[in-house]
Residue, then its C-alpha position, 0 to 999 in steps of 0.5 A: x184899823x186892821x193894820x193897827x192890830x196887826x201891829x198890836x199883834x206883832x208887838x205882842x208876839x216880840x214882847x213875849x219873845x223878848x221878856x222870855x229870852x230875858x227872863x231865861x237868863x234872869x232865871x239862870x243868874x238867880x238859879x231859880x227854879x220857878x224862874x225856869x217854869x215861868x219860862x215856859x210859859x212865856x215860850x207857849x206864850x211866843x207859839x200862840x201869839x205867833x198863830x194869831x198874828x199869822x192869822x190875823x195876816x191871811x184875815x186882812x188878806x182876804x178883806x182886801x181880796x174883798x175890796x178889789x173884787x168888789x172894786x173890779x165888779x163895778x167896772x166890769x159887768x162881764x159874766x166871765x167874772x162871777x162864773x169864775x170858781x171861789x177858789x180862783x176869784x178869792x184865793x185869800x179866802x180860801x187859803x184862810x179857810x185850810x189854814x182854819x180846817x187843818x193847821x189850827x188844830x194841828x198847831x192846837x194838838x201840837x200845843x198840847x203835845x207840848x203842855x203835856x211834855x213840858x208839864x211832865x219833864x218839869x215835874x220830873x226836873x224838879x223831883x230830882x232838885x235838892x236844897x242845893x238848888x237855892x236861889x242864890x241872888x234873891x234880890x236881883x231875881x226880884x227886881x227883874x222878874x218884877x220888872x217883867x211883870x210890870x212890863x207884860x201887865x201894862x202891854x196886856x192890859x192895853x191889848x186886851x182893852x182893844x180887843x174888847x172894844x174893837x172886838x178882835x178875837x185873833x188879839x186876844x190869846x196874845x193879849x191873855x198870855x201877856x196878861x197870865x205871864x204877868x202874874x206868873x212872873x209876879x208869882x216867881x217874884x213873891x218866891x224869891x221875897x219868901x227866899x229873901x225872908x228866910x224861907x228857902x224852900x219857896x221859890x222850890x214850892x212855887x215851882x211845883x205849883x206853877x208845874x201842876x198849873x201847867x197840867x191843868x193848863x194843858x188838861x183844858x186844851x184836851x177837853x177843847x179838843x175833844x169838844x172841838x170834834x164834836x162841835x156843830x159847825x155853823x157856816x158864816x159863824x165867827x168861832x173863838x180860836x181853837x188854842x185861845x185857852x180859857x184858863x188862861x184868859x180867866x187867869x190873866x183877867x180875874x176881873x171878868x169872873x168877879x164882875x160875874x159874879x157881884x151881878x149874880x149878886x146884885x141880883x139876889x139881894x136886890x141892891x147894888x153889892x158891887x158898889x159897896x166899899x167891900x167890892x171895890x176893895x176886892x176888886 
C-alpha cells in the first residue's frame, strides 16, 4: 500500500509538472494574462508535491527500517543489538526526524518567500499591462485550459479520495494543488468565455483577481509560520505538513465546508436540511 501512494505521489507531482509546462505555453499563444498567474500556481504546486513525495519516500524507509529490526530482533537475542544507539540502529528514522526539524520549515519559509515575490512581481506586472494586452485566441485558450481543468479535477479527486480513506496526510497537499489549479484553470477559462463574448477586459480582471488571491495564499503560510513557533510539540504526535495550505485545501474541496455546514444546520432546525432538494442543488 505504501508503494501504491508513493506512486500516487509521484503521479501528482508529474502531472502538475506537466499541465504547468502546457499551460505556460497555452497561456503565451493565447496572450492571456490570467493564464500567466495560473502558471504560477501549478509551479508552487510541482514545489510542494515535490517535498511530500520525498517525504513520503524517507517514511517508507523508516517503516521498512522497522520491519528489519523487528526481523533481526527475533533471530538475534544478542544485547549488542538493542544497547546500540537509535541514530545507529535506525538511521532512516532519524534522517526523517531532521528532515521533519529543519527542511520543512525551511522549504515552508522559502514557500513563502515565493507567494510573496510572485504575488508582488504579478501585481506590478499587470499594473503596467495596458488594453494592448488582449487575449488574441479566446477560443483555442478556452478549449485547453478547459482541457486542463478537466484533467487536474478528475487525477485530484482520486487522489484526495485515497487520501481521506487511507488516511495519507503526506497525499493530500499534492491532492489539494491538483484540486485548487483545477478551478483556477477553470476560472482563466470563464476569462476567456467573457473575451470570447465582447468583454476584453475579463481575462485583464481575472488576473488581478487570481493575483490578490495568491497574497491571501501567501498571508495564510505566514500565520502557520508564526503559529508553528509556538506549537506544543507533542512526541509520537502525527502533525499535519507545515506547507499543506488550508486554503487551498478549502478551496480545491469546498464540499467539505458546505457539509460543515448543512450539519450545523441539521442541528438547528431539527430536521435533515441536507437532504432537501435545495442542498443537493447547492451542493
Amino acid at each position: 500500500m505504501e508503494r501504491s501512494i508513493q506512486k500516487n505521489g509521484l503521479i501528482n507531482l508529474l502531472i502538475l509538472l506537466a499541465v504547468g509546462v502546457a499551460g505556460l505555453a497555452a497561456a503565451r499563444y493565447a496572450n492571456s494574462l490570467a493564464g500567466h498567474v495560473n502558471i504560477l500556481f501549478l509551479g508552487l504546486g510541482v514545489l510542494v508535491a515535490a517535498v511530500s513525495w520525498f517525504q513520503m519516500r524517507l517514511e517508507d524507509r523508516e517503516r521498512l527500517e522497522k520491519l528489519e529490526f523487528d526481523e533481526l530482533a527475533k533471530t538475534h537475542s544478542g544485547s549488542a543489538l538493542f544497547e546500540a544507539k537509535d541514530a545507529e540502529v535506525f538511521p532512516a528514522q532519524r534522517s526523517r526526524e531532521q528532515f521533519e526539524r529543519f527542511f520543512v520549515p525551511a522549504f515552508t519559509v522559502i514557500l513563502l518567500v515565493l507567494q510573496v515575490g510572485g504575488a508582488w512581481f504579478l501585481w506590478r506586472w499587470l499594473s503596467q499591462s495596458t488594453t494592448e494586452t488582449e487575449v488574441k485566441q479566446p477560443i483555442a485558450g478556452l478549449a485547453l485550459f478547459g482541457v486542463f481543468a478537466l484533467l487536474l479535477f478528475l487525477l485530484g479527486r482520486f487522489s484526495a479520495t485515497i487520501a481521506r480513506l487511507e488516511r495519507q496526510r503526506l497525499l493530500r497537499p499534492g491532492a489539494s494543488y491538483l484540486l485548487f489549479n483545477a478551478f483556477l484553470a477553470l476560472v482563466v477559462a470563464l476569462g476567456m468565455v467573457g473575451v470570447w463574448a465582447g468583454f476584453p477586459r475579463t481575462d485583464f480582471y481575472v488576473a488581478h483577481v487570481l493575483c490578490g488571491l495568491l497574497g491571501l495564499v501567501a498571508l495564510e503560510t505566514l500565520v502557520q509560520l508564526v503559529l508553528e513557533i509556538y506549537r506544543p510539540r507533542v512526541k509520537g504526535k502525527i502533525e499535519r505538513p507545515l506547507y499543506e495550505g488550508r486554503l487551498v485545501g478549502l478551496l480545491g474541496q469546498p464540499e467539505g465546508l458546505v457539509t460543515t455546514a448543512a450539519q450545523a444546520l441539521d442541528y438547528q432546525f431539527g430536521f435533515k436540511v441536507s437532504e432537501t432538494w435545495f442542498y443537493r442543488f447547492f451542493e
